[in-house]
Structures are given as structure tokens and as C-alpha cells.
N, C-alpha and C positions, 0 to 999 in steps of 0.2 A: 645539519644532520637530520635525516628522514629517520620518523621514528618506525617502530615494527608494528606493521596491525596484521591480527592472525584473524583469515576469515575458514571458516566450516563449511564443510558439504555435509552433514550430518544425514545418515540412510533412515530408512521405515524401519529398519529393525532396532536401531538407538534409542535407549528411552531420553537421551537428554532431548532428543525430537521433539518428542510430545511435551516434554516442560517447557521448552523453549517455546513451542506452540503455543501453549498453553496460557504461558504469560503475555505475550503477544496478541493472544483473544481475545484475553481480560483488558489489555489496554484499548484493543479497537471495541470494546463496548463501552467501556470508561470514554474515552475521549469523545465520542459522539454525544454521548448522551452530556457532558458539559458541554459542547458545542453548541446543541439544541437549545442550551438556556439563554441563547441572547438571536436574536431574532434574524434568521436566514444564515444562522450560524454554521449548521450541517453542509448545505450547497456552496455557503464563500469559503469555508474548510476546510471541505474533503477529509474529514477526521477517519471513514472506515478504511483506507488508505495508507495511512500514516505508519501503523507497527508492521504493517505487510511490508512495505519496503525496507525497514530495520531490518524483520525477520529473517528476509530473503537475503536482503545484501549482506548482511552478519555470517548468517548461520546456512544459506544456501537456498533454492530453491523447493527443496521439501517441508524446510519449518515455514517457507515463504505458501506454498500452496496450501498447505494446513490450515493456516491463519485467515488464506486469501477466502476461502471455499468456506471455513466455520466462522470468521467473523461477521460477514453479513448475514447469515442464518442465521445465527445467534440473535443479533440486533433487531432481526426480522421478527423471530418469533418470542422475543422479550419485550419488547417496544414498538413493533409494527411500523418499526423504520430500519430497512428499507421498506417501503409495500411492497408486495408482492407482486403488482404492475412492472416495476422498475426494477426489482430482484436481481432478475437475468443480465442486463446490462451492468449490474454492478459487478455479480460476479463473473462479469467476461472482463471488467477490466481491472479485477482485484487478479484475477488469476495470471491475464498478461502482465500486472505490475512484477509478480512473483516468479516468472517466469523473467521477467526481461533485466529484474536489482538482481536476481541468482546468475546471468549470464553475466550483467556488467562489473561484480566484483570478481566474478573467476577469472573473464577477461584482462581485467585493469590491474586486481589485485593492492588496489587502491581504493582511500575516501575520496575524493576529487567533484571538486563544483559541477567541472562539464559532467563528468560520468554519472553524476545525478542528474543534472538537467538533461541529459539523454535521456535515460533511467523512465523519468516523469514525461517529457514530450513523447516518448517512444508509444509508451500504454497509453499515452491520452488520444492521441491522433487517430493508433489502429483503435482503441475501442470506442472512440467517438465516431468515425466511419462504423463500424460493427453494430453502435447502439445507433446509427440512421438506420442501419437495414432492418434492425426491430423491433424499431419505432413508426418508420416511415417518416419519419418528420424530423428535418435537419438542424434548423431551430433547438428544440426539443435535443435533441444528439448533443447539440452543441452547449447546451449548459454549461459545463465545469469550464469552457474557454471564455463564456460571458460573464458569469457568477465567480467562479472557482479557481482564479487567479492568486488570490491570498491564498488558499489552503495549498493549490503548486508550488507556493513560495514556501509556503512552510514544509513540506516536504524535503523541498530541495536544499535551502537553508536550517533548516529545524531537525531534518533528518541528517543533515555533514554533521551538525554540533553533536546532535546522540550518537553516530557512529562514531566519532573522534571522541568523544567522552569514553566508550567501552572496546575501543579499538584495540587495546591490548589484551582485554580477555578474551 
């Protein structure tokens, strides 16, 4: 027997939006910055990442854009991680994350392993192409596929368990 999970499209004019946002920001600064405490923690990680795809695949692509767009500013200009070098490319692929966990739960309507590993491969690919082109250096671009194989895994893995954990609220 499949259990019910209710997922949300929650609009701009919702205030549960912004709490839901909200907690969601708090966690992509919270997670990074313990990450950061053990050494290339942030890049094998990907902790700014992690509640943006909850957000979005929960609650829809607007508390996913929220999160996507204030979590790395926030971190940026609390911690000066992301730099401001690399800013841009983060949030091209926090925003495609948010966009792409809002599509795949509307779609699927479902938690599901593949639908997450789409989810994560989908944003990693376009924004790793995307950060070549704003980097110029592919190398470079391609970090999170050299480094940042753990922090995919924890997404995709780590993010099924919390979404099946709050799946019925």
C-alpha cells in the first residue's frame, strides 16, 4: 500500500510561503557553515543546495526560488562563502535546482530515487555547462562532478529520507 504525500504550490501572496522560505534559509546557512568545519567540506557537499530542493519539491517552486535566490546571498554576505567571484554560478544552479524539484514533484507527484536523481543530474549538467560559460574554464565548471559527488549523494539519498519523513504534512 502507497502511502499519501501531499506536495504544495504555495503562491507570492501566502504567508505560509515566506515561513516555509524562511526556514529553508535558515537551514541553507546552518548546513554550510557545519560543513565548512571539516576540510573541503562545502565543495564534497554541496550543503547551499540541500533545503532548496526540499523547499521546492515539498512546497513547489516558489518557496524553492525563495530559498534558491536568498540562500546564497545570505551566506555570501554573512560568511563571505559563496565569494562573490563564484556568486553567480551558484545562484544559476540553486535557481535551476528550484525550478527543476517544483517541476519534478508536480510532474511525478511522487518521492522516488529516480525522480531525484533527475532532479540533481538535471541542475547539475545545465548549470555546470552554464558556469563554463562564466567561467570560461571547464575544469573549473566542472567541480561538483569532481569534488561534489558526496554532497549529490546526499541530496538525492538524504533529501528521499526528509521528504518521506514530512511527506504527509
Amino acid at each position: 500500500m502507497e502511502s499519501t504525500t501531499k506536495f504544495y504550490s504555495l503562491n507570492y501572496t501566502n504567508v505560509n510561503t515566506y515561513l516555509f522560505a524562511f526556514v529553508f534559509i535558515v537551514g541553507n546557512v546552518v548546513l554550510p557553515q557545519l560543513c565548512h568545519l571539516v576540510h573541503w567540506g562545502g565543495p564534497a557537499m554541496l550543503p547551499i543546495y540541500f533545503f532548496t530542493l526540499i523547499g521546492a519539491y515539498k512546497y513547489g517552486f516558489k518557496v524553492g526560488m525563495l530559498t534558491a535566490v536568498l540562500s546564497p546571498l545570505a551566506n555570501s554576505i554573512l560568511f563571505g562563502m559563496p565569494s562573490v567571484a563564484i556568486l553567480p554560478a551558484i545562484l544559476v544552479k540553486s535557481v535551476l535546482l528550484a525550478l527543476v524539484a517544483g517541476y519534478m514533484a508536480d510532474r511525478f507527484r511522487k518521492i522516488t530515487i529516480p525522480a531525484l536523481l533527475g532532479t540533481v543530474m538535471a541542475y547539475q549538467v545545465v548549470g555546470t555547462l552554464i558556469e563554463w560559460v562564466l567561467v570560461g574554464d571547464f575544469y573549473l565548471a566542472a567541480q561538483d562532478f569532481r569534488i561534489g559527488i558526496p554532497g549529490m549523494l546526499l541530496q538525492i539519498f538524504g533529501g528521499y529520507a526528509l521528504l518521506k519523513a514530512i511527506a504527509k504534512r
